[in-house]
LUMPA-310691 format. One record per residue (C-alpha): residue number from 1; x, y, z. Coordinates in nm, 2 decimals, decimal comma. Each point is the difference from the previous one (the first is absolute). Layout:
# residues N
<k:NUM&east:X&north:Y&up:Z>
...
***
This chain:
# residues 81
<k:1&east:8,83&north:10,15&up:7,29>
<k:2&east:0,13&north:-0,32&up:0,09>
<k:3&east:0,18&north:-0,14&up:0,29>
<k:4&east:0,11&north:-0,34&up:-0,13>
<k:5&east:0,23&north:-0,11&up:0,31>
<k:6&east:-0,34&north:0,07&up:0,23>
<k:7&east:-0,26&north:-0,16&up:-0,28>
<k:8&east:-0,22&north:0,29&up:0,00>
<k:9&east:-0,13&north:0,27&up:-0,25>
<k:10&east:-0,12&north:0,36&up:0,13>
<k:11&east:-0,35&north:0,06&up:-0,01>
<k:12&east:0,05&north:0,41&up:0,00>
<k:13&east:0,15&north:0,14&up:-0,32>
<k:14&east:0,01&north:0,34&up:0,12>
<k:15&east:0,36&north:0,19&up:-0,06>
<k:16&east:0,11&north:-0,09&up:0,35>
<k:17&east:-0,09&north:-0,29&up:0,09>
<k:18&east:0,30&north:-0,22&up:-0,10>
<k:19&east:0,17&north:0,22&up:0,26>
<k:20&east:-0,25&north:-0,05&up:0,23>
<k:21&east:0,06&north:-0,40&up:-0,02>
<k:22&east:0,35&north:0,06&up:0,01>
<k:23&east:0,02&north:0,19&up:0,31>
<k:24&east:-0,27&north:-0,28&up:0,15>
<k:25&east:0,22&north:-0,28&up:-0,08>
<k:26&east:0,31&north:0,22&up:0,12>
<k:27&east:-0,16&north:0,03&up:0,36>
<k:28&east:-0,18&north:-0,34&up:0,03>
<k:29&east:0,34&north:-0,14&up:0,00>
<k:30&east:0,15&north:0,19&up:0,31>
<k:31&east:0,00&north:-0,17&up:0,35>
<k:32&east:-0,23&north:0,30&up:0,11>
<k:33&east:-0,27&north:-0,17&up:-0,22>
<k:34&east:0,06&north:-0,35&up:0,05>
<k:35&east:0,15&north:-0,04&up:0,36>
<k:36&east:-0,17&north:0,30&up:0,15>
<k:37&east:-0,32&north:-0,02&up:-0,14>
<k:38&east:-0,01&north:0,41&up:-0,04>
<k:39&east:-0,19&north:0,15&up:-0,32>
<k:40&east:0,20&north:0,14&up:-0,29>
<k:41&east:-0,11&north:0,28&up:0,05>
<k:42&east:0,14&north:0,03&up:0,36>
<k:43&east:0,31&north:-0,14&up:-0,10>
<k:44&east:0,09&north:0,27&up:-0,25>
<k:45&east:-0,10&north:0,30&up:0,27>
<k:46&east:0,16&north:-0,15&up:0,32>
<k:47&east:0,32&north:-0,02&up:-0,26>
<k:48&east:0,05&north:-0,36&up:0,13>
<k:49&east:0,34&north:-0,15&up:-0,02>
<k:50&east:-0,06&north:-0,31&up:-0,22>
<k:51&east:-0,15&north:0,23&up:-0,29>
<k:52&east:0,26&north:0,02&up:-0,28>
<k:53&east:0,05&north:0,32&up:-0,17>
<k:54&east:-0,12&north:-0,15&up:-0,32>
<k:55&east:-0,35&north:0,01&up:0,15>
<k:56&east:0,05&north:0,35&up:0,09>
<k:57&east:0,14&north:0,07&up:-0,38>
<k:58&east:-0,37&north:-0,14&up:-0,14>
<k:59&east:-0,16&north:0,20&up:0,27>
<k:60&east:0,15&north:0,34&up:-0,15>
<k:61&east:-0,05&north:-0,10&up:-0,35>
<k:62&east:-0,35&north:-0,08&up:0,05>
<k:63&east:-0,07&north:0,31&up:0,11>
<k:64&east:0,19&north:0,15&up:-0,26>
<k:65&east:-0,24&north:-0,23&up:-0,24>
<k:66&east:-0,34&north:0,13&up:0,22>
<k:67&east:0,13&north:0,36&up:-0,04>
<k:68&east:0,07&north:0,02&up:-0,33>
<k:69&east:-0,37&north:-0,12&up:-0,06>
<k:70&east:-0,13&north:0,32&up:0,16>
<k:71&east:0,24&north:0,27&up:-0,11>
<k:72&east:-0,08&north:0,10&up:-0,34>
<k:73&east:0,29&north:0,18&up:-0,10>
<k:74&east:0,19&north:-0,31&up:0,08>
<k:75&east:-0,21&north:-0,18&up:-0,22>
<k:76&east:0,09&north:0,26&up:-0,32>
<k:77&east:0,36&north:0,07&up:0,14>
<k:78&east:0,13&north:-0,35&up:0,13>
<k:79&east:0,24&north:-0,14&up:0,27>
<k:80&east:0,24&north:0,22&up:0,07>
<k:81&east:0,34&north:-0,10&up:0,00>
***
């Protein structure tokens, strides 16, 4: 997948990892990455006030993506919904 507007191409090509980048970009934006020098990570459990809920949204939906890897009558069955 590309990501013209950042000049870079993934490297993974797994199922997820376009969300993965996503949800990167999405919190390396916030002031709790850039002002506060805090992790990503700790960002998203300390539920920091300069997270958007967009980054949140790609947080769920990649763990959609990741469960719907291991569940094999999701595989056979689909999304529901």
């Amino acid at each position: 997948m590309d990501y013209p507007e950042h000049g870079e191409v993934l490297k993974d090509t797994s199922r997820c990892a376009h969300l993965r980048a996503q949800l990167k970009l999405c919190l390396l934006e916030t002031d709790c990455c850039k002002k506060e020098k805090i992790t990503p990570r700790e960002c998203l459990r300390s539920r920091h006030p300069s997270v958007p809920d967009e980054c949140y949204t790609y947080m769920q939906t990649l763990f959609d993506c990741k469960h719907s890897m291991l569940d094999g009558r999701r595989r056979f069955r689909g999304i529901k919904g």
